[in-house]
C-alpha positions as MATLAB code, in Angstrom:
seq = 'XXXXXXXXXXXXXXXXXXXXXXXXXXXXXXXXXXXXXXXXXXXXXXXXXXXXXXXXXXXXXXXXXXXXXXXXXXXXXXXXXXXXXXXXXXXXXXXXXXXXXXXXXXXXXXXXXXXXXXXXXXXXX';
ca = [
     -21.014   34.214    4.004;
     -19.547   33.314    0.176;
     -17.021   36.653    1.349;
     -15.886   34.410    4.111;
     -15.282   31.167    2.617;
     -13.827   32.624   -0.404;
     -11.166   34.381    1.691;
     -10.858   31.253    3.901;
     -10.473   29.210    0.287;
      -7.782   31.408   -0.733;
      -6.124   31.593    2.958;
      -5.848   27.967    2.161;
      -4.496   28.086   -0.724;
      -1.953   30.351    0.205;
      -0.798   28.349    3.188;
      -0.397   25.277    1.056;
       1.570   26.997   -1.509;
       3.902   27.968    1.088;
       4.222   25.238    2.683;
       5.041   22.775   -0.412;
       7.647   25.300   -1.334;
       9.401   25.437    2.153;
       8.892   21.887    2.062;
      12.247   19.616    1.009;
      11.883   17.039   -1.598;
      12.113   14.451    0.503;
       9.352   15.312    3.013;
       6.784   15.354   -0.069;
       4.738   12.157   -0.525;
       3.037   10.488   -3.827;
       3.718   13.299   -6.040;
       6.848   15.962   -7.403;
       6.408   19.611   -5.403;
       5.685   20.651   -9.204;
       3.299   18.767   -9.358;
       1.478   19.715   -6.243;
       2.043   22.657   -6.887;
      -0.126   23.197   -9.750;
      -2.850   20.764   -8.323;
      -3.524   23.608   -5.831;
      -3.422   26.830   -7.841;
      -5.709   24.909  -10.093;
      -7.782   23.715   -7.687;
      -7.878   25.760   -4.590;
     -10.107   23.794   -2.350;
      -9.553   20.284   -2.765;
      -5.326   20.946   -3.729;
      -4.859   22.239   -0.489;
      -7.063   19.800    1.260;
      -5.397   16.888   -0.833;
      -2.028   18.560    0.063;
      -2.434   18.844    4.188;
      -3.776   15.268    3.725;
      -2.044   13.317    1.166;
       0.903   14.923   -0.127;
       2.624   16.112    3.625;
       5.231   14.195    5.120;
       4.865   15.076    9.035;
       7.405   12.927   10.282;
       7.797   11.981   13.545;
       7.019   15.451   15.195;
       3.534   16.844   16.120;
       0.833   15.015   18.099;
       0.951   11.133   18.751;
      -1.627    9.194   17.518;
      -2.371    6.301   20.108;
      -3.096    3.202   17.498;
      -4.146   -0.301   18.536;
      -0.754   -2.680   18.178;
      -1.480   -5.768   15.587;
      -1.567   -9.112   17.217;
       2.269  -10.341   17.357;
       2.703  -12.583   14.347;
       6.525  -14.444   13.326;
       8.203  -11.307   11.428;
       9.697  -12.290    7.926;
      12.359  -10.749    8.970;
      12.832  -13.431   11.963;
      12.912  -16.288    9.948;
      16.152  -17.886    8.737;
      17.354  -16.523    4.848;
      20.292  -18.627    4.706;
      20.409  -20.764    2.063;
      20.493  -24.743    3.698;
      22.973  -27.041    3.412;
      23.764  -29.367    0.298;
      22.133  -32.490    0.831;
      24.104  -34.067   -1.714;
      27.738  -33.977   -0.876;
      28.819  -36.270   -3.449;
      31.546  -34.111   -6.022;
      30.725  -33.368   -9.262;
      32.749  -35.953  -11.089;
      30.847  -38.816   -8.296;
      27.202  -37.109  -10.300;
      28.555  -37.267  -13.430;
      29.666  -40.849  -13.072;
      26.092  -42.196  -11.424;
      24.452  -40.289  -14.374;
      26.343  -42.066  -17.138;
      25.633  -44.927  -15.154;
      21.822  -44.458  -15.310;
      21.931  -43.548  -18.853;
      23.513  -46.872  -19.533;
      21.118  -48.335  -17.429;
      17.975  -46.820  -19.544;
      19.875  -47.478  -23.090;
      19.881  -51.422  -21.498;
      15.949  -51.562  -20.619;
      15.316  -49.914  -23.898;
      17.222  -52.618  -25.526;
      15.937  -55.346  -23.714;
      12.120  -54.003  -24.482;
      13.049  -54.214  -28.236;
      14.447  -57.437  -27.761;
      10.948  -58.512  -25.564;
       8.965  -58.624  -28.927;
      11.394  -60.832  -30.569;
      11.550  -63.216  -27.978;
       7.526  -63.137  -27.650;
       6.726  -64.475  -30.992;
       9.589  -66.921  -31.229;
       8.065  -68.585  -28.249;
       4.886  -68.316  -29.700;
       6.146  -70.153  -32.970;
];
């Protein structure tokens, strides 16, 4: 019995080497062919297993699968990227001018506050 599964271990092995190697670059997933490669001379067993379960790309080909469809949700892809429209359609020079107007407004509170004080304690007087 150890005969058999050491032969079937090795058969493995074998078959998973030559199938990485035949493989192209581009059909092998989560790890270089290299790398793989030396996973499963080093570890016979669970290389090959990892390999025919991880590290294969199968494509499209070979037995369908039936899976259960997800419930239909709105797709990110379905919603609207484009960026809105201004809401401000003033120019820039029309901003520029109702900022310097607000800054003159502030600079006016801030000296009518400091004038507040002075008018406080004359009355007071």
């Amino acid at each position: 019995m150890p005969f058999l599964f050491s032969i079937l271990v090795i058969a493995l092995m074998i078959g998973a080497l030559i199938d990485i190697i035949t493989r192209d670059d581009s059909q092998v997933k989560h790890l270089p062919k290299m790398v793989w490669i030396i996973v499963v001379i080093l570890l016979p067993l669970i290389g090959g297993l990892l390999w025919f379960g991880l590290g294969r790309d199968y494509g499209e080909g070979g037995i369908p699968i039936p899976r259960m469809r997800r419930a239909e949700r709105t797709s990110p892809s379905a919603v609207d990227l484009r960026p809105a429209p201004p809401v401000d359609t003033r120019t820039t020079e029309q901003q520029i001018a109702d900022l310097d107007r607000e800054i003159e407004e502030w600079r006016l509170r801030q000296e009518l506050e400091k004038r507040k004080p002075e008018t406080d304690e004359q009355d007071q007087a």
